[in-house]
TINUZA-240982 format. One record per residue: residue number from 1; x, y, z of N, C-alpha, C in turn. Coordinates in pm, whole numbers. Each point is the difference from the previous one (the first is absolute). Example, Ala and Ser with C-alpha at 12.3 -4.5 7.8 and 13.67 -1.06 7.14 Angstrom:
+------+--------+--------+--------+--------+--------+--------+--------+--------+--------+
: doro :    n.u :    n.v :    n.w :   ca.u :   ca.v :   ca.w :    c.u :    c.v :    c.w :
+------+--------+--------+--------+--------+--------+--------+--------+--------+--------+
:    1 :   1319 :   -569 :    780 :    -89 :    119 :      0 :     90 :    120 :      0 :
:    2 :    -35 :    105 :    -72 :     82 :    119 :      6 :    -77 :    109 :     73 :
+------+--------+--------+--------+--------+--------+--------+--------+--------+--------+
***
This chain:
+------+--------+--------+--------+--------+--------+--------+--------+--------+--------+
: doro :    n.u :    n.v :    n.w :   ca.u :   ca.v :   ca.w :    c.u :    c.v :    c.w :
+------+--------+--------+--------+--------+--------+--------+--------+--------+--------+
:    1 :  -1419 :   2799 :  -1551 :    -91 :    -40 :    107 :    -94 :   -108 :    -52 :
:    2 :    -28 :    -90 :     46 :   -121 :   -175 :     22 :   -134 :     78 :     13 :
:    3 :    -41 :    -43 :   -113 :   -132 :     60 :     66 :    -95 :   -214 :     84 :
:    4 :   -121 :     86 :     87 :    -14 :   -148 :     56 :    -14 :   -108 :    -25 :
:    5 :     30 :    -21 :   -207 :    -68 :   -126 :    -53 :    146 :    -97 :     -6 :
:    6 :     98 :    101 :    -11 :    142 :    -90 :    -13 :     41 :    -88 :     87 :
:    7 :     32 :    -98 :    -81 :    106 :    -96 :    112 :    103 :     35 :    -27 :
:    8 :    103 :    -54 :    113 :    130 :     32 :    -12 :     38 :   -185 :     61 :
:    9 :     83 :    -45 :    -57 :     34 :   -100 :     39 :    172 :     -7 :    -15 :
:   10 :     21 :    -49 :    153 :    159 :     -1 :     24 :      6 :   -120 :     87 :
:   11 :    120 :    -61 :    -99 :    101 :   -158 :     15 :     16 :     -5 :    156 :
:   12 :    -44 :    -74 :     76 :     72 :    -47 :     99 :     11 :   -143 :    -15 :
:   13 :    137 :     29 :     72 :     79 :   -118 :     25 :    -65 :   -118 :    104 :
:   14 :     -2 :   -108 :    -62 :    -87 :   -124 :    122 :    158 :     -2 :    120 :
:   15 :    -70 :     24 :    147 :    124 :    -27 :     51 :     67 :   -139 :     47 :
:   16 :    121 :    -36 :    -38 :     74 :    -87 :     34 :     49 :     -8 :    174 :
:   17 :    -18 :    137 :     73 :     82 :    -40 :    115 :   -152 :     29 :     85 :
:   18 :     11 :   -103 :     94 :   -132 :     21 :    105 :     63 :      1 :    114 :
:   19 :    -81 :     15 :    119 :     73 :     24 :    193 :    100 :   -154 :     14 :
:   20 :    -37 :   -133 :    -92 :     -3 :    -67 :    103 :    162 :    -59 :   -157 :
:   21 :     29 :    130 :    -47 :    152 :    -20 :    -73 :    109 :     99 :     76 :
:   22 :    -77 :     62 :     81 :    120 :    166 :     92 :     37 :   -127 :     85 :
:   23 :    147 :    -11 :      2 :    114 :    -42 :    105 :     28 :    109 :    129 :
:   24 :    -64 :    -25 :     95 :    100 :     97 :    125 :    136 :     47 :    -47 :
:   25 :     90 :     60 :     67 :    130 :    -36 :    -33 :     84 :     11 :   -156 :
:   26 :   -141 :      1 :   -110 :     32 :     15 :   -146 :     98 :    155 :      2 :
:   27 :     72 :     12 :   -110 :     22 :    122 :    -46 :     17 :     60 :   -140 :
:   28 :    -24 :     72 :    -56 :     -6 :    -28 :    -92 :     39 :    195 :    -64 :
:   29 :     57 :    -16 :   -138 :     11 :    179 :    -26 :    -72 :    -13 :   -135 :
:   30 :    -15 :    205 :    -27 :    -55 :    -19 :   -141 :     80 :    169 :    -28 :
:   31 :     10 :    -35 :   -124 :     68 :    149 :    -53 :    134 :    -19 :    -61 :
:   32 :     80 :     97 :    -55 :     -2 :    115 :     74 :   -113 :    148 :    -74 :
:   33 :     11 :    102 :     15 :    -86 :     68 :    -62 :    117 :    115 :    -36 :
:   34 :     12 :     61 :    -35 :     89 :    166 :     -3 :    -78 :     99 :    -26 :
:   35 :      2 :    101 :    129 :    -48 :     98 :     46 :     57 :    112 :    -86 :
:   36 :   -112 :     89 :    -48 :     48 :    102 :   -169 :      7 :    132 :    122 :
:   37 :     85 :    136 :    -30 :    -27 :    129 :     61 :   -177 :     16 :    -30 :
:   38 :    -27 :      6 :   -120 :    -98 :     71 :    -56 :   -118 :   -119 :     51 :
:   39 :     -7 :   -108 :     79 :   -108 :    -53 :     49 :      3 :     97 :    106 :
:   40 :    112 :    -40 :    102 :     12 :     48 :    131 :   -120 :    153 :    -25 :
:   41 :     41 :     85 :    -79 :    -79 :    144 :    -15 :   -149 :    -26 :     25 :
:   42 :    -28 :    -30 :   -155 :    -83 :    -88 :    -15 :   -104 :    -26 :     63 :
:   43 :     58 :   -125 :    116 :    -81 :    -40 :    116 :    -78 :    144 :     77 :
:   44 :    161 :     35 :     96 :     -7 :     80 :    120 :   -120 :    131 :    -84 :
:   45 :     15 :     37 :   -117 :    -95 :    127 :    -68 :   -127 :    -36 :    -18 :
:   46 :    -43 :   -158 :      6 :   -148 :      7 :     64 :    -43 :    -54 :    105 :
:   47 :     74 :    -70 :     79 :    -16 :    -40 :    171 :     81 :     71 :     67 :
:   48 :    117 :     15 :     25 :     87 :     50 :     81 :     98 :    149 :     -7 :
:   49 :    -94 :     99 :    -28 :    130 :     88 :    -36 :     61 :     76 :     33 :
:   50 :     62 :    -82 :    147 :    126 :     47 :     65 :    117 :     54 :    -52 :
:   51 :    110 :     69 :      5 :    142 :     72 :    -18 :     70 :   -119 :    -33 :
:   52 :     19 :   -103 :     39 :    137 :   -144 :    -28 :   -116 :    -58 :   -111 :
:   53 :    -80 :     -5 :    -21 :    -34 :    -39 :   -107 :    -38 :     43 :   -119 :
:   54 :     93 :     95 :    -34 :   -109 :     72 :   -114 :     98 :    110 :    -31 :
:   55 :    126 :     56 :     51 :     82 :     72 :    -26 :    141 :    -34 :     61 :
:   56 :    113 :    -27 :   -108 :    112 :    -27 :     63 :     80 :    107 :     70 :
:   57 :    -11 :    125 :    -29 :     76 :     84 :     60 :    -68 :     37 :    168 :
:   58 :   -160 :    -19 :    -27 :    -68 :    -19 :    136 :     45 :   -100 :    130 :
:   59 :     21 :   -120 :   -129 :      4 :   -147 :     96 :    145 :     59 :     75 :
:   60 :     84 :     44 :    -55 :    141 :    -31 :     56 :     -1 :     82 :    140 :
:   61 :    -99 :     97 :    -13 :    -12 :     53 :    157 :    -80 :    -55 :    113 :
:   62 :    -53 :   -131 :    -50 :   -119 :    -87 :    143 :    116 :    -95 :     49 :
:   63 :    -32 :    -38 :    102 :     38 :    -97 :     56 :     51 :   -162 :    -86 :
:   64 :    -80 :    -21 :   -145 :      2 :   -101 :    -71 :    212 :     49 :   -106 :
:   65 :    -45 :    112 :     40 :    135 :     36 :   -111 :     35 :     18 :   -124 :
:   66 :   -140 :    -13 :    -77 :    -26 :    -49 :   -149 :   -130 :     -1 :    -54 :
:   67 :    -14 :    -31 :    -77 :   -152 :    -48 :   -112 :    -14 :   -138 :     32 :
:   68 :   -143 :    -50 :     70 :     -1 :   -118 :     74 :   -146 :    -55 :    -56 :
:   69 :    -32 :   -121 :    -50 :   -179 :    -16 :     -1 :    -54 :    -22 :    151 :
:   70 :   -108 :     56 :     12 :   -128 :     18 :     83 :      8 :   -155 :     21 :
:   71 :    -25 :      8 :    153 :     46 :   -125 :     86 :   -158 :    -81 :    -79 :
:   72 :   -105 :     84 :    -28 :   -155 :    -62 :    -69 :     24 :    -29 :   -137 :
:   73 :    120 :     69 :   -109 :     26 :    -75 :    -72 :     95 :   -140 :      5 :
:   74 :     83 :     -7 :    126 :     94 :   -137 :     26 :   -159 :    -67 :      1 :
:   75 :    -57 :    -43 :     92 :   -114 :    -32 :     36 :    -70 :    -70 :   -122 :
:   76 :    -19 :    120 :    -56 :    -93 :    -70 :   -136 :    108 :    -85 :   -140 :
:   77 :    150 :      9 :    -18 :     51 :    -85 :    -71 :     39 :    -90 :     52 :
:   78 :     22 :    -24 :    187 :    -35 :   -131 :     12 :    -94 :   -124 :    -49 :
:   79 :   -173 :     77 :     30 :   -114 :    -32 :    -30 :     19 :    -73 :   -105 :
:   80 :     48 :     73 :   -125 :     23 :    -16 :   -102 :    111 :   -117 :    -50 :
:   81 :     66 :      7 :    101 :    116 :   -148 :    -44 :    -43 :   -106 :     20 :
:   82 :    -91 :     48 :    154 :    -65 :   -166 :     70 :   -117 :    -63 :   -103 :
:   83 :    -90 :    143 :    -93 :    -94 :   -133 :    -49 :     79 :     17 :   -152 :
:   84 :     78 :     43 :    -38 :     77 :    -41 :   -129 :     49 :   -172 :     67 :
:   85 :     47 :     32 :     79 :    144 :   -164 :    -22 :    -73 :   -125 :    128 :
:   86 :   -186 :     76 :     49 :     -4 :   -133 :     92 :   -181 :     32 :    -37 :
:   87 :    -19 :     94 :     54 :   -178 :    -32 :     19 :    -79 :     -8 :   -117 :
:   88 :     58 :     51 :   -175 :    -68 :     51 :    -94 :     -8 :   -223 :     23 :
:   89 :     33 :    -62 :     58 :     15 :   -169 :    -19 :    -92 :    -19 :     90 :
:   90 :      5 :     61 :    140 :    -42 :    -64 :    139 :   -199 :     27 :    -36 :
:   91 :    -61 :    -41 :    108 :   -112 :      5 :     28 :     -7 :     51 :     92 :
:   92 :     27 :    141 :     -4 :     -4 :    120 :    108 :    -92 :     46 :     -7 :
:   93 :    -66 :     22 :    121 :    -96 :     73 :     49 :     -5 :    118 :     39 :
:   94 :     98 :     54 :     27 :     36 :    149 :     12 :     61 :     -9 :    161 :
:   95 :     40 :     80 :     67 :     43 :     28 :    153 :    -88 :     75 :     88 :
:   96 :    -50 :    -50 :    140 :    -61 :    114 :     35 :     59 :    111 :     72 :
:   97 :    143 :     29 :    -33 :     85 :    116 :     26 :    138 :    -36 :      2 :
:   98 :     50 :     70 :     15 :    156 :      8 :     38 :     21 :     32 :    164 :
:   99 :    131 :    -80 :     39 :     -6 :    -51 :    112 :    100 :    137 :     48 :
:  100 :    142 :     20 :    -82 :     77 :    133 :     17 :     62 :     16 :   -128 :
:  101 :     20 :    107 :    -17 :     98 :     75 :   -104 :    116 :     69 :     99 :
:  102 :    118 :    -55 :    -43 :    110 :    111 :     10 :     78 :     40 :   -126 :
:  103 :     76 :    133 :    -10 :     51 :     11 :   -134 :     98 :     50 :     79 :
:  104 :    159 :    -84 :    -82 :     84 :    -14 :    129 :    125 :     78 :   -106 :
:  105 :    -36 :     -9 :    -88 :    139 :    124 :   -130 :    -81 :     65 :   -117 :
:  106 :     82 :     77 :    -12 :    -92 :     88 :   -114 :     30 :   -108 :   -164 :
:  107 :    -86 :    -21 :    -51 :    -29 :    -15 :   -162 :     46 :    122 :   -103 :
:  108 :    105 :    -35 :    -52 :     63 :    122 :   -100 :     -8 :    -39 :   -148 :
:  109 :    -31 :    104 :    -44 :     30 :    -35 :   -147 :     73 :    -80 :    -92 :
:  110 :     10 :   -132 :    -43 :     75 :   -112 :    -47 :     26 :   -114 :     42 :
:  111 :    -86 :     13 :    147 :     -9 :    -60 :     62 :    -73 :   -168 :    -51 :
:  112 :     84 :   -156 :    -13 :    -48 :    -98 :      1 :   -122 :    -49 :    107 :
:  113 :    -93 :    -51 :    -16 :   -103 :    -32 :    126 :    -23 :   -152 :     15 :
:  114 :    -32 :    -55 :     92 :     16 :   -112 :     -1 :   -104 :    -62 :    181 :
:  115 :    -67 :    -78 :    -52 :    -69 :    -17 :    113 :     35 :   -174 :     37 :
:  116 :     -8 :      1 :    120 :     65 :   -133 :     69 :   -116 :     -8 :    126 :
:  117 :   -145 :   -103 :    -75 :   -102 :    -25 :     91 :     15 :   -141 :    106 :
:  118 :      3 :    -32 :    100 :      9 :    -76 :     68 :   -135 :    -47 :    119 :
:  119 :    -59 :   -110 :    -69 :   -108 :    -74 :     91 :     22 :    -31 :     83 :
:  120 :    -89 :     47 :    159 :     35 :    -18 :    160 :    -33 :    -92 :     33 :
:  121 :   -129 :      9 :    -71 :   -100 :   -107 :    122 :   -155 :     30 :    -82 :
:  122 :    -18 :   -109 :      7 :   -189 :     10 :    -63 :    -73 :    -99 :    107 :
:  123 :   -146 :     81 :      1 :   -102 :    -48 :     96 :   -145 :      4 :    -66 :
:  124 :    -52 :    -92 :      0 :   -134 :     -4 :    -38 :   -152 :     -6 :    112 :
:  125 :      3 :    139 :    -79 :   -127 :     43 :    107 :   -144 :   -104 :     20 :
:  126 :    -76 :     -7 :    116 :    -72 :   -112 :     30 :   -144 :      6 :    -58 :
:  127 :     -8 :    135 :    -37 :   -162 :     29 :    -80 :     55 :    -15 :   -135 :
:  128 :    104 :     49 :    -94 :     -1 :    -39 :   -155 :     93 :    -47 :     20 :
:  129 :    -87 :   -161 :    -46 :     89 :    -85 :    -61 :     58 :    -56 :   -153 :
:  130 :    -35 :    164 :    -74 :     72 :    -24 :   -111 :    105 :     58 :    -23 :
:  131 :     31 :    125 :     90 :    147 :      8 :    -30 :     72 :      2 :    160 :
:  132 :    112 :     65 :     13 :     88 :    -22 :     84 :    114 :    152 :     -7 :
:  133 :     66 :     27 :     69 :     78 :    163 :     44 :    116 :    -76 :     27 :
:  134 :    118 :     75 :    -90 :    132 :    -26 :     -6 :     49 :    117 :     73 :
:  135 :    126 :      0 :     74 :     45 :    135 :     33 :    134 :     33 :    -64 :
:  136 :     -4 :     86 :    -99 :    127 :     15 :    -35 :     88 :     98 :     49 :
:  137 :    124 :     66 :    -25 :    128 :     81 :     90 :     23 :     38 :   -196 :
:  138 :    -13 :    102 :    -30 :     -5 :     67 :   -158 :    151 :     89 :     17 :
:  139 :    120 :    -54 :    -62 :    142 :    147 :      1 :    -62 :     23 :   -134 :
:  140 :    114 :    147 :      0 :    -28 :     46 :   -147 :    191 :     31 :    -15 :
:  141 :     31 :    -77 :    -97 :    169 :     58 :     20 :     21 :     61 :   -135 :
:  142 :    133 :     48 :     35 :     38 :     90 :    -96 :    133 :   -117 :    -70 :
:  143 :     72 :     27 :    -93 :    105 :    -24 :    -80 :    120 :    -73 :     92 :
:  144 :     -1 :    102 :    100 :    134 :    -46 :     60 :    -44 :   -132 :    110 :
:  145 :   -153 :    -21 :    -11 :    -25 :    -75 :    134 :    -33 :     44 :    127 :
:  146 :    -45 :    156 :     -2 :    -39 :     76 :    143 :   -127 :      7 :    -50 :
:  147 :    -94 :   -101 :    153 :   -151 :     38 :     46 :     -8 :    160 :    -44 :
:  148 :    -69 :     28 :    -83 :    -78 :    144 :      4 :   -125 :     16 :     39 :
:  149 :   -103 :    -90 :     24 :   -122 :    -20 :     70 :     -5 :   -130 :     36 :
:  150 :    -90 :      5 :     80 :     29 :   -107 :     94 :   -151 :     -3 :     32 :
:  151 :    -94 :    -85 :     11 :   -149 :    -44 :     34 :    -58 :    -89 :     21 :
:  152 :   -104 :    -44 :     65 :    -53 :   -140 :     53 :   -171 :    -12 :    -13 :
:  153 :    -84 :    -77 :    -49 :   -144 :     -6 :    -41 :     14 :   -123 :      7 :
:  154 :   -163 :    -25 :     -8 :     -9 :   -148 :    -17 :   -134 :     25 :    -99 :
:  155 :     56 :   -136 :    -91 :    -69 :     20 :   -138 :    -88 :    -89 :      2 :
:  156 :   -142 :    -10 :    -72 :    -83 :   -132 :    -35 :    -15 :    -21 :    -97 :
:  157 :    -15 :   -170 :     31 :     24 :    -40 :   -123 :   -125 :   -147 :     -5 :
:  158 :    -79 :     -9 :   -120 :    -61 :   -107 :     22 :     47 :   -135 :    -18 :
:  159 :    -68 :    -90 :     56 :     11 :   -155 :    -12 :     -3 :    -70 :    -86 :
:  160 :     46 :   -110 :    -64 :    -58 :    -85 :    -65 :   -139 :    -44 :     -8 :
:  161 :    -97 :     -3 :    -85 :    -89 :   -113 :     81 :     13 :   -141 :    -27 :
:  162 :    -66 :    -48 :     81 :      1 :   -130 :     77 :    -16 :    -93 :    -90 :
:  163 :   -105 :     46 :    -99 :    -31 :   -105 :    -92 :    127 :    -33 :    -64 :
:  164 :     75 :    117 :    -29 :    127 :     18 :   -129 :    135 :    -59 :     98 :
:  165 :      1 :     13 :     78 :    115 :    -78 :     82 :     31 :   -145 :      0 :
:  166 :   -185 :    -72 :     10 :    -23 :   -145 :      4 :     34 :    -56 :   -127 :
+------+--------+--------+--------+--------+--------+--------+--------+--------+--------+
***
């Protein structure tokens, strides 16, 4: 434990990508990741600890058919791909939500992950004019190439400034 005199100082990255480098129409992937049994547990044993996640002889009697990760763990190793392979760069501002989540196949153990983000459309709001809202369409695929989540947010991101452009 810090007591209150410590600093802690951690590297960030100066970002290279700003609103006015997001292409509409861009697409772009990052990953893949491989999904361990013993995360899947793991996870679901301190957020989720439903029957398909957390016991295989359980899972095979739900509806999923198997040992599956918690649609909140798909969720969060997306998270995790998007600022590994795009935002740990961007000048993200964070989202002010998510637009939908669907989780459209179960995530199984050995499973490759692979996210395929695609920019809609960006609009820059008329009171801050330092950054600007991209809308992205977020899959999350598996190995073979099947959407396993499927989601839509729109992200912010700041501007250049003006001086540094000229």
């Amino acid at each position: 434990m810090l007591d209150r005199g410590t600093a802690i100082f951690i590297a960030i990255p100066m970002p290279r990508i700003y609103f006015e480098d997001i292409v509409p129409g861009s697409i772009t992937t990052y990953g893949p990741r491989t999904i361990t049994r013993e995360e899947i547990i793991a996870f679901a044993s301190e957020f989720d600890p439903q029957p398909m996640h957390l016991d295989e002889e359980a899972a095979k009697k739900t509806m999923l058919g198997g040992l599956s990760a918690s649609g909140w763990h798909s969720c969060a190793i997306m998270m995790r791909l998007i600022y590994d392979g795009f935002l740990v760069n961007a000048a993200s501002m964070g989202a002010p939500g998510i637009d939908e989540v669907k989780w459209l196949k179960p995530v199984r153990p050995g499973d490759a992950l692979s996210v395929r983000l695609t920019a809609l459309e960006k609009r820059e709001p008329k009171t801050r004019l330092d950054m600007g809202f991209v809308q992205f369409r977020c899959e999350l695929l598996n190995q073979q190439g099947d959407v396993v989540l499927d989601s839509a947010y729109p992200g912010m991101f700041a501007k250049r400034k003006r001086e540094a452009a000229e």
